[in-house]
Short mmCIF file of the C-alpha atoms (twelve columns), coordinates in Angstrom:
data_MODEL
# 
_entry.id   MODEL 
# 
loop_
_atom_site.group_PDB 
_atom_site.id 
_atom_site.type_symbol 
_atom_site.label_atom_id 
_atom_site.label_alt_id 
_atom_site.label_comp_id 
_atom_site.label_asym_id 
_atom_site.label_seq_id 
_atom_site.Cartn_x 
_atom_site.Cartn_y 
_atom_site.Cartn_z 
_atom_site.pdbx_PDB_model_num 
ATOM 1   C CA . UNK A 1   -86.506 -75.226 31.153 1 
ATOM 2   C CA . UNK A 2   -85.325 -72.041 29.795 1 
ATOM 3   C CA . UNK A 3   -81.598 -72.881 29.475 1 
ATOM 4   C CA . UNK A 4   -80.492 -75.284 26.751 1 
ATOM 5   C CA . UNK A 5   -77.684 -78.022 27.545 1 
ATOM 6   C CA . UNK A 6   -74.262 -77.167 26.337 1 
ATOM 7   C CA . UNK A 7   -72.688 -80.296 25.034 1 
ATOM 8   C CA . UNK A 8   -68.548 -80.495 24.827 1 
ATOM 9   C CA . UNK A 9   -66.750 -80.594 21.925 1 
ATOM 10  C CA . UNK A 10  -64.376 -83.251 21.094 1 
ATOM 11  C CA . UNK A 11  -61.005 -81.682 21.124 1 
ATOM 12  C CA . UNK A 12  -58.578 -81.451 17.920 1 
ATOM 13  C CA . UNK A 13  -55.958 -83.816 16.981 1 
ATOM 14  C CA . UNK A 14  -52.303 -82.528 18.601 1 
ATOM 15  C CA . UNK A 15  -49.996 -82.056 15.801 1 
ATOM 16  C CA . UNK A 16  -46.689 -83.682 15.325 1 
ATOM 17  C CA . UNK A 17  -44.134 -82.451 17.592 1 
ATOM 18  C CA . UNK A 18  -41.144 -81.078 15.730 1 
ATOM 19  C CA . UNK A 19  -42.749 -81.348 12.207 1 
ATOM 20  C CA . UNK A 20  -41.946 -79.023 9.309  1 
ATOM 21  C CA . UNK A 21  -46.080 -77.588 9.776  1 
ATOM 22  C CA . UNK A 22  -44.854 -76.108 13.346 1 
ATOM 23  C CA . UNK A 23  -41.918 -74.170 12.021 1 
ATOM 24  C CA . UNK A 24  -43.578 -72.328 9.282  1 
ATOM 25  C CA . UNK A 25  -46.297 -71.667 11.655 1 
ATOM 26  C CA . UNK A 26  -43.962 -70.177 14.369 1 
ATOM 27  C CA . UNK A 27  -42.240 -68.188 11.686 1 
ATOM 28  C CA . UNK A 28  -45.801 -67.140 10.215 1 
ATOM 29  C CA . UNK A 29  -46.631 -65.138 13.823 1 
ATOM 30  C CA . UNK A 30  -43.248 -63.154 13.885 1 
ATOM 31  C CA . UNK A 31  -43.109 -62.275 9.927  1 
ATOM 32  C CA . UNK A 32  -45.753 -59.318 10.562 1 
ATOM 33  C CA . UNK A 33  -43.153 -58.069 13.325 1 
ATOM 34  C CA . UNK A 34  -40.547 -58.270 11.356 1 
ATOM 35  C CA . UNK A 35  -41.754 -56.987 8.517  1 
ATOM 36  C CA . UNK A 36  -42.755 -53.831 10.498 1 
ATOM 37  C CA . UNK A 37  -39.308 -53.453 11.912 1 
ATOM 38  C CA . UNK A 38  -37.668 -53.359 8.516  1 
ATOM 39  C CA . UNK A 39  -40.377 -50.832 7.122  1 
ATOM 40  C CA . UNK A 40  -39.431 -48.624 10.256 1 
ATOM 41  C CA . UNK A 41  -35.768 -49.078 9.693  1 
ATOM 42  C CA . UNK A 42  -36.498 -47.801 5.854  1 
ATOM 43  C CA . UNK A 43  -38.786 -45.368 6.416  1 
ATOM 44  C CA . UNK A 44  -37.976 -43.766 9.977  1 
ATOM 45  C CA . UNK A 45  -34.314 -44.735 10.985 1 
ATOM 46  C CA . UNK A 46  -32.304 -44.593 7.810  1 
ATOM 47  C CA . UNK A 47  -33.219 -41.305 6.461  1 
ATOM 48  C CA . UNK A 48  -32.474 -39.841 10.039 1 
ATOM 49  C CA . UNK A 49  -29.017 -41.600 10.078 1 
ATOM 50  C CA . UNK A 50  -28.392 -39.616 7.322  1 
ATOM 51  C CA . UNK A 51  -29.430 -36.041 7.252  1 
ATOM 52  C CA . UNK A 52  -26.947 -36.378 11.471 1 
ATOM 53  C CA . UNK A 53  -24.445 -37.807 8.283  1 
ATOM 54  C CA . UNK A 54  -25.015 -34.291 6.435  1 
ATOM 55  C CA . UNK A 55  -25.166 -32.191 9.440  1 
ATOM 56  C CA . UNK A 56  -21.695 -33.281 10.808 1 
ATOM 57  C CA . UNK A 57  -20.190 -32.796 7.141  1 
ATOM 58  C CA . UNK A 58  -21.788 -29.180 7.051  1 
ATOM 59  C CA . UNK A 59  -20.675 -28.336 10.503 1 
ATOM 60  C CA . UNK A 60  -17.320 -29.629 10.449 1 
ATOM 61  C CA . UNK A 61  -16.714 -27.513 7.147  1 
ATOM 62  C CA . UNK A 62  -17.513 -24.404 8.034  1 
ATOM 63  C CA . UNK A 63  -15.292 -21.686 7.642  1 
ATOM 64  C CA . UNK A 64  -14.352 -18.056 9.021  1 
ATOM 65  C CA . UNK A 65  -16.357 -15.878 6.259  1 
ATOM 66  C CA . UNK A 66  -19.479 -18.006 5.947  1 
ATOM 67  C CA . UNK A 67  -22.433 -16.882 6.331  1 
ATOM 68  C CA . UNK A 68  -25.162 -18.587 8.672  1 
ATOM 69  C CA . UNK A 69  -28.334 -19.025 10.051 1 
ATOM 70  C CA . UNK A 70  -28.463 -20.793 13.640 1 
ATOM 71  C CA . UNK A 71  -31.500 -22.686 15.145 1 
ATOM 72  C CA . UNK A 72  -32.568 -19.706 17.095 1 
ATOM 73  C CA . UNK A 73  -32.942 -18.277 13.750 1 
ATOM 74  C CA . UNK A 74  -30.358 -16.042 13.831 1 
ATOM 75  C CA . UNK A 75  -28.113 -14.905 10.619 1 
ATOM 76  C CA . UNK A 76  -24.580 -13.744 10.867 1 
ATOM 77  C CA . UNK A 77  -21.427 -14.319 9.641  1 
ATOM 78  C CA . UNK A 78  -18.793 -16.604 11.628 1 
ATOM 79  C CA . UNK A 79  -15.817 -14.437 12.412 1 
ATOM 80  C CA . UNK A 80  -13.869 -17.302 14.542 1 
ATOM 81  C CA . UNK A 81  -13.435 -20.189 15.110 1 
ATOM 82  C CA . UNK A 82  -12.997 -22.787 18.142 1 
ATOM 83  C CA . UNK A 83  -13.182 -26.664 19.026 1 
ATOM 84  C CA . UNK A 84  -17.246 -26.164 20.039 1 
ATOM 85  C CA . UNK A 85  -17.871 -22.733 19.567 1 
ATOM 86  C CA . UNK A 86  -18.648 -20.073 16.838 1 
ATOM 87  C CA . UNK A 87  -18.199 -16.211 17.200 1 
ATOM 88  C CA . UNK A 88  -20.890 -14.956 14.808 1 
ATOM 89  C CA . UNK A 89  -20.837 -11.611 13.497 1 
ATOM 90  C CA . UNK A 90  -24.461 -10.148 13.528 1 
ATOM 91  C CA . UNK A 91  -24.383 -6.646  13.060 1 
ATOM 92  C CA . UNK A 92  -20.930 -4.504  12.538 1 
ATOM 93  C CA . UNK A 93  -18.856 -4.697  16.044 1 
ATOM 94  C CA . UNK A 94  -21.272 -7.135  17.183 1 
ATOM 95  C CA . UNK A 95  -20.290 -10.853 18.067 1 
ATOM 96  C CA . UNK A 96  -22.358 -13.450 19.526 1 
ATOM 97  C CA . UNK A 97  -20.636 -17.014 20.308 1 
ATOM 98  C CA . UNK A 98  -22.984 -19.993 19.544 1 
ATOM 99  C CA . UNK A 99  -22.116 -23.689 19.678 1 
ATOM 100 C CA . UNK A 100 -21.300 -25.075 16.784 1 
ATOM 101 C CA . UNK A 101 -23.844 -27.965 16.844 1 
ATOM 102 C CA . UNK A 102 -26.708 -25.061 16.419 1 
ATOM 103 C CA . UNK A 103 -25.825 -24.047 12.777 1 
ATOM 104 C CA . UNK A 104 -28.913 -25.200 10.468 1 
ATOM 105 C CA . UNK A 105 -27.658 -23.672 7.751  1 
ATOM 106 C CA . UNK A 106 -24.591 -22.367 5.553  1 
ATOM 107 C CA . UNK A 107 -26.245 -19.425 3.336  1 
ATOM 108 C CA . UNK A 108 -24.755 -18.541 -0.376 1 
ATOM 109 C CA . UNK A 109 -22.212 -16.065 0.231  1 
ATOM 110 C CA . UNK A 110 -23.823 -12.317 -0.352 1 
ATOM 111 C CA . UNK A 111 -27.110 -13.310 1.823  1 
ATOM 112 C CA . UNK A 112 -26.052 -11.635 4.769  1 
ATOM 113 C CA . UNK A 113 -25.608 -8.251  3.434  1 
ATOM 114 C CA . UNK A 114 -24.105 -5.066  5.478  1 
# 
């Protein structure tokens, strides 16, 4: 009395197995995907890749004399060199030793004055 009657509806017409309307749609749900991944690869990935690029060229030129400033913030000049580590001159008679993965920065020589 209260409820109307629901009727079925006839169903759709099955497309063609195989046909050229299938592929496109298949490819049309995965394009949005795989658009993403390429804007992430651009935007995100790539520009990462290379500042690790720069880093490793900065570290592996460093040179006794140059003047610092580590991730701790630290300044100081390197007085010696090994394979991983730096002895960094922060104060006259005063050496620290620091990996050499925790340089940020190679400062313009004169920064780190006496």
């Amino acid at each position: 009395m209260f409820i109307s009657q629901a009727f079925a509806q006839a169903a759709a017409p099955a497309a063609a197995a195989g046909g050229i309307e299938s592929i496109f749609g298949s490819l049309g749900q995965f394009l949005p995907l795989v658009l993403m991944f390429v804007v992430l690869y651009f935007i995100m990935i790539r520009p990462q890749m290379k500042r690790q690029k720069e880093h490793k060229a900065m570290i592996d030129a460093l040179a006794k004399g140059d003047e610092i400033v580590t991730t701790g913030g630290l300044i100081g000049r390197v007085a010696k060199m090994g394979e991983s580590l730096l002895n960094v001159e922060v104060a006259n008679g005063i050496e620290l030793q620091v990996q050499r993965s925790a340089v940020v920065q190679v400062l313009p020589k004169g920064t780190f004055g006496k």
